[in-house]
C-alpha positions in Angstrom: 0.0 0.0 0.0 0.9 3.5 -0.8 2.6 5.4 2.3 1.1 8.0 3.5 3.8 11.4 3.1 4.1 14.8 4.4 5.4 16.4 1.7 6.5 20.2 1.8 4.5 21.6 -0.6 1.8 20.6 -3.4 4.2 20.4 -6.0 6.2 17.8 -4.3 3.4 16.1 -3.9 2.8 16.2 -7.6 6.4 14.9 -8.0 6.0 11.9 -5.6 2.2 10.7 -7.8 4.1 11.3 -10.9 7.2 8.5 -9.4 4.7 6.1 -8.1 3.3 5.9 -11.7 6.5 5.4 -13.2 7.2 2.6 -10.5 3.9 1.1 -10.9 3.9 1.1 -14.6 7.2 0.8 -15.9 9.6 -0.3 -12.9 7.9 -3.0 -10.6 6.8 -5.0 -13.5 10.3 -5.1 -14.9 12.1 -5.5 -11.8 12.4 -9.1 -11.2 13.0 -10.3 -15.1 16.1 -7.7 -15.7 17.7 -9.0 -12.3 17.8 -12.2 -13.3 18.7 -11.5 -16.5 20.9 -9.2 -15.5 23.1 -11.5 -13.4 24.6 -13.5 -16.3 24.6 -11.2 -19.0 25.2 -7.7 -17.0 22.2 -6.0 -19.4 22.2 -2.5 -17.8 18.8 -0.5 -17.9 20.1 2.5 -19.5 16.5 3.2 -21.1 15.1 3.6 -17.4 17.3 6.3 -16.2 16.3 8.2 -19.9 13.0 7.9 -18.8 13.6 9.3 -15.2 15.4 12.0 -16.4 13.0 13.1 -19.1 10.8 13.1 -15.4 13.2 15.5 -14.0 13.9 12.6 -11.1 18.1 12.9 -11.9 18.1 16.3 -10.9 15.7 17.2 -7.9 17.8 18.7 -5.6 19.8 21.0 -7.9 19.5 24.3 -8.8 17.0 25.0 -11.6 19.4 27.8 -13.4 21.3 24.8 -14.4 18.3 22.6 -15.1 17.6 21.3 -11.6 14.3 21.0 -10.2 15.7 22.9 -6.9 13.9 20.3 -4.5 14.5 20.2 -0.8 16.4 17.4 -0.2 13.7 15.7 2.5 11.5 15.1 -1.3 14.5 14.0 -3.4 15.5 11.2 -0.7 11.5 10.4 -0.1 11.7 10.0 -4.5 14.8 7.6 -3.9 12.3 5.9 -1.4 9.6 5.0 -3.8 11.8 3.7 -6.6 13.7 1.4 -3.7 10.3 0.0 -3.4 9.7 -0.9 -6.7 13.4 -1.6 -8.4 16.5 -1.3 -6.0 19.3 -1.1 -8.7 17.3 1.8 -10.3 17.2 3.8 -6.7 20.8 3.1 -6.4 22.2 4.1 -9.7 19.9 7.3 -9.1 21.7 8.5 -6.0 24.8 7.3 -7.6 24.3 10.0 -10.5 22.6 12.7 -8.0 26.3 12.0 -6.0 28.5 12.4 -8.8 27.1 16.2 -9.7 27.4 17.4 -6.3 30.9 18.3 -6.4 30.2 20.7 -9.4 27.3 22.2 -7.7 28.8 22.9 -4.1 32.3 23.2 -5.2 32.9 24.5 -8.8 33.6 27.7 -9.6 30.6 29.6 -11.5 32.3 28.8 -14.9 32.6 25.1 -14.3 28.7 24.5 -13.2 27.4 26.5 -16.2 29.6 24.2 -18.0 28.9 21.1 -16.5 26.0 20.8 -15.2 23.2 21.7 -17.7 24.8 18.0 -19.0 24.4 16.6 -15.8 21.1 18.0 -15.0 19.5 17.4 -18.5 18.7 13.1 -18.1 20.7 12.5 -21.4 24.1 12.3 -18.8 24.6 9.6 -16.4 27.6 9.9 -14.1 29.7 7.4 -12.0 31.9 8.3 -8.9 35.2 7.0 -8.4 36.2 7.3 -5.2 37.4 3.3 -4.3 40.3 1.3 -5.0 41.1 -2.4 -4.8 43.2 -1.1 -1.6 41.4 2.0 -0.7 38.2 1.7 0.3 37.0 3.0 3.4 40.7 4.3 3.8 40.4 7.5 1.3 44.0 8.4 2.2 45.5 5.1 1.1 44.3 5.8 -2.7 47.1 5.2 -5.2 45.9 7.2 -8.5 47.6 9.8 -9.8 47.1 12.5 -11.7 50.2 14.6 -12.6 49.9 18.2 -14.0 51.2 18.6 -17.5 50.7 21.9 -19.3 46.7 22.9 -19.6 45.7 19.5 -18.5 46.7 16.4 -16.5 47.4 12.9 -16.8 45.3 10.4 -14.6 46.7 6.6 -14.0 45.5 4.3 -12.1 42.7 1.9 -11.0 39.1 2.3 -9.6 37.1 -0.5 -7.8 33.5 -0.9 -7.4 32.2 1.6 -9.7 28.3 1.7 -10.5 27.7 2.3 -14.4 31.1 1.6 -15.2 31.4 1.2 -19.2 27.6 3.2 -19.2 28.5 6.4 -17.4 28.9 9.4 -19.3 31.2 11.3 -16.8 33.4 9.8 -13.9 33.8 12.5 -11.2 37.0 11.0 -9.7 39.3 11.7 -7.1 43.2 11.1 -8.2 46.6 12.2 -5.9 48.2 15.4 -7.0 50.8 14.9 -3.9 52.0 12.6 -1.3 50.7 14.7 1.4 48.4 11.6 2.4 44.8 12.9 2.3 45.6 16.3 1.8 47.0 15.6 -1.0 44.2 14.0 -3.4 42.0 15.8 -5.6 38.9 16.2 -7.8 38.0 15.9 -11.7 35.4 15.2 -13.8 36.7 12.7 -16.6 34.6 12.4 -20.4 33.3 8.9 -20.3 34.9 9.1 -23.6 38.6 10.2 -22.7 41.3 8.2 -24.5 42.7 5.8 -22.1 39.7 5.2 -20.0 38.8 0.8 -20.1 36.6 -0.8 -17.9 36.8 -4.2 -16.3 34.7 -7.5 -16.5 31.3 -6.8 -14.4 31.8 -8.1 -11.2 29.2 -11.1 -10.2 27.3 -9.7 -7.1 25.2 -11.9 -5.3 22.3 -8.8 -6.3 21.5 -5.8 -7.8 22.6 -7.5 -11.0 21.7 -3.7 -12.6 23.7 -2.1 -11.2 26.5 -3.2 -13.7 29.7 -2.6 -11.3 33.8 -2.7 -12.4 36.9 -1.5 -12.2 37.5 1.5 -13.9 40.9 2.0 -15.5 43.1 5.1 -16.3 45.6 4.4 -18.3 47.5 8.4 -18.8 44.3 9.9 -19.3 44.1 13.3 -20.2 42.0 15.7 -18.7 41.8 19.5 -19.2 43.0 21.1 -15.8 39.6 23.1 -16.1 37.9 19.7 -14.9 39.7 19.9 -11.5 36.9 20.6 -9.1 38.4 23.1 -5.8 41.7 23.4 -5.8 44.8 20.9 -5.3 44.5 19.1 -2.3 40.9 19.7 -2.0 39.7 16.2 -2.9 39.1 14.8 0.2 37.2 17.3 1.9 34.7 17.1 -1.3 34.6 13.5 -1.0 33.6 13.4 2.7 30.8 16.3 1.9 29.7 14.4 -1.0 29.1 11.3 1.3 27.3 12.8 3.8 24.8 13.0 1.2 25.1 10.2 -0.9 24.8 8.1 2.3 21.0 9.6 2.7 20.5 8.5 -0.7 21.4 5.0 0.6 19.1 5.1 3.8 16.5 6.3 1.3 16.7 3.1 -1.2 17.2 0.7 1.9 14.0 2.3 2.8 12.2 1.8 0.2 13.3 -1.9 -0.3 12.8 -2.9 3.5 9.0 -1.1 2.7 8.3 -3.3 -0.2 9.2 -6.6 1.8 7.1 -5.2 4.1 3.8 -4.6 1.7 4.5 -8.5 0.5 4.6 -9.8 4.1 1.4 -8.4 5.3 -0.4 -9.0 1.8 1.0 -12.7 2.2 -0.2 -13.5 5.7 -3.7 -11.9 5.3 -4.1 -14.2 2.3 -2.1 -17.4 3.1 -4.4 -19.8 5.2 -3.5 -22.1 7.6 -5.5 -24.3 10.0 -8.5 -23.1 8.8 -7.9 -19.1 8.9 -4.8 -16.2 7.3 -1.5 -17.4 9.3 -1.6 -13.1 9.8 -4.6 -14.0 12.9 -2.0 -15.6 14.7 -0.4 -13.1 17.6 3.0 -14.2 16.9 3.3 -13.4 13.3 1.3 -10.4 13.4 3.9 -8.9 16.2 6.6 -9.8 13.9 4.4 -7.9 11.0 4.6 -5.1 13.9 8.3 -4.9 14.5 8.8 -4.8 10.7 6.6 -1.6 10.7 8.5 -0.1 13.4 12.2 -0.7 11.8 10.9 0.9 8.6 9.1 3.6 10.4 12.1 4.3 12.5 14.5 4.2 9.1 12.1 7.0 7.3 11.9 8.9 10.6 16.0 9.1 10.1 16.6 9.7 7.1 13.6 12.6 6.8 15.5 13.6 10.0 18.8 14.5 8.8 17.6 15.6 5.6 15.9 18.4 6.8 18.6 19.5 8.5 20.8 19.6 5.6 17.8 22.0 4.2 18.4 24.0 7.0 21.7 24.4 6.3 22.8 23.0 9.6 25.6 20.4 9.8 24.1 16.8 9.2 27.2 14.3 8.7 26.5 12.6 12.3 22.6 12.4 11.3 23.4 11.2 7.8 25.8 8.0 9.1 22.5 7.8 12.3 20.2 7.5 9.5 22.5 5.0 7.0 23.1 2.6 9.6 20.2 2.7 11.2 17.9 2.2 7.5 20.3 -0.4 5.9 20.5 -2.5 9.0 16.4 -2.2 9.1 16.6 -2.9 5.4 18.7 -6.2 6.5 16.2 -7.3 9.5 12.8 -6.8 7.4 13.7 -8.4 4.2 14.7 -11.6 6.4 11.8 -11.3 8.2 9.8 -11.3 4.7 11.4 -14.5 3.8 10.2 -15.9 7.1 6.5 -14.3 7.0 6.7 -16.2 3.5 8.4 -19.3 4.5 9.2 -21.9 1.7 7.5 -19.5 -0.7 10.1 -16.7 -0.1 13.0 -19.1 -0.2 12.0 -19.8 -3.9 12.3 -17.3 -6.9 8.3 -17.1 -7.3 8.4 -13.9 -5.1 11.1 -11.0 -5.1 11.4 -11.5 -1.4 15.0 -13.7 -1.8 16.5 -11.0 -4.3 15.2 -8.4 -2.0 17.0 -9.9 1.0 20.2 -10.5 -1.1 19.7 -6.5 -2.3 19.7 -5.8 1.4 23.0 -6.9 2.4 25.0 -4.8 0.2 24.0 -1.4 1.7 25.5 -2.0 5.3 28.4 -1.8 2.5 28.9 0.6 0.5 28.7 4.4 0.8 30.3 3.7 4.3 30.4 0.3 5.9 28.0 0.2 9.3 31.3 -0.3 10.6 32.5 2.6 9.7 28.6 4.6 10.4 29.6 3.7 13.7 32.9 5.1 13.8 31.8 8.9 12.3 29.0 8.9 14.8 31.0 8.2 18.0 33.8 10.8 16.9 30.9 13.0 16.7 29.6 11.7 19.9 33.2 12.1 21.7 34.4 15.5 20.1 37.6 14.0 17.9 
């Protein structure tokens, strides 16, 4: 069933009907078939993020001088929500695009976003963000790519790991070393998808979200005008760690959304599956369990909604944004096993999306952050350091 929102304004409202109908008609139906299909060919639905962007959906929260739809973020991430519910991978790659424009629109000089992000912004650009290596991944400061200043431009080598849209993305905003100063010393550019030197490697084989087609990304002396550095040298990690205080509320949002839509199949499930005469949802025990997946989602939204609107307020959020992340992928977790239980042998078996949901699950106490490290940002918070 629909959830119930409090949205900001009537034209948010507007946006979140026009999303449900694109879910209804053209994602949920499509979800479960492109997975599978997905997971030995590595198909990537590049139609549906046209689509969304001919919507407007890959550029709510940006400014609408540069083709944004200047949307609090509390409506974007609750838009991120209702395509978790109906097709994971696509709620994913979205706040992976929506992440890789924000260092042009919070740290690019006004040259650079007139430049840049009409692209972005339009829905005929999809962007990836390469941030992890094969030995840097929650430690930024180890990274080992390089990019060298020659002239009017500069060279980038190295290797990526883990990259969403890899081989599909239009742009790779991507953070390279410009010195050995440790993390001071790494910076930001946005690369051509089509730069000479660029390769991509063989689709990894995830256990889910089979659509979002994930690789290494390769940079083999690739050239870059020195007018796609984003901030100055040295200013590469402090946009990264901005960047993920958002991209991580795009994350609670889709583990939201999924955790919701195992929730709608459980209850629909036990109401009609009968057992000893009457729906298995009459007996206490299951219903409580019904119960306690309500309150994990609930709680998750609450979160999320939480520490978006204080990043609308313009008030500092980066504890409330790894609260809401680990607190809404961990729910995300805990419900979709739960919905594989409500179901029993049913949800073990392929017939329902409750399996893939629960193996879509597990990957967002991952990435953006492991829960791990959620917990390590919040008690630094929590301790002063």
């Amino acid at each position: 069933m629909p959830v119930e929102r409090l949205l900001p304004t009537e034209e948010a409202a507007d946006l979140i009907g026009l999303v449900r109908e694109i879910a209804d008609d053209q994602l949920r139906p499509r979800a479960s078939a492109a997975e599978a299909a997905a997971a030995t060919s590595a198909e990537f639905p590049r139609d549906v993020f046209t689509t969304l962007g001919e919507a407007g959906v890959l550029s709510l929260p940006y400014p609408e001088e540069f083709g944004g739809y200047d949307q609090p973020y509390e409506v974007y991430l609750q838009v991120i929500e209702e395509l978790g519910s109906a097709w994971m991978s696509v709620a994913v790659g979205t706040s992976v695009h929506t992440l890789t424009c924000y260092p042009v629109a919070a740290f690019g000089t006004a040259a650079q976003q007139a430049a840049l992000l009409p692209g972005m912004l339009s829905g005929a650009q999809l962007g990836a963000y390469c941030l992890s290596e094969p030995l840097a991944g929650s430690d930024v400061g180890s990274m080992t790519t390089r990019a060298e200043r020659d002239g009017d431009s500069y060279v980038i080598s190295g290797r990526k790991a883990w990259i969403s849209h890899a081989g599909h993305a239009d742009y790779y905003t991507t953070f390279a070393r410009t010195s050995d100063d440790g993390g001071r010393g790494l910076s930001c550019f946005i690369v051509p998808g089509d730069a000479a030197g660029l390769s991509f490697g063989i689709p990894e084989k995830k256990m889910g979200l089979h659509c979002d087609t994930v690789a290494e990304v390769i940079f083999d002396g690739v050239r870059v005008a020195a007018d796609h550095r984003i901030g100055a040298e040295g200013d590469g990690m402090a946009i990264a760690l901005a960047a993920l205080d958002s991209g991580r509320l795009g994350i609670a949002a889709a583990a939201t959304g999924l955790a919701q839509g195992a929730l709608d199949l459980a209850v629909s499930y036990a109401g009609e599956r009968e057992q000893f005469g009457r729906p298995i949802a009459t007996n206490q025990g299951l219903a409580f369990l019904l119960a306690d997946m309500e309150a994990a989602v609930s709680s998750a939204r609450a979160a999320y909604l939480y520490a978006a609107r204080l990043r609308d307020a313009g008030r500092a959020f980066s504890k409330a944004a790894a609260v809401a992340k680990l607190v809404a992928t961990d729910a995300a977790m805990k419900v979709t096993t739960d919905a594989v239980q409500v179901l029993g042998g049913a949800g073990y078996t392929q017939d329902f999306p409750a399996e893939r949901w629960f193996r879509e699950a597990k990957v967002t106490q991952i990435f953006e952050g492991t829960n791990q490290i959620q917990r390590l940002v919040i008690s630094r918070h929590l301790l002063g350091r």
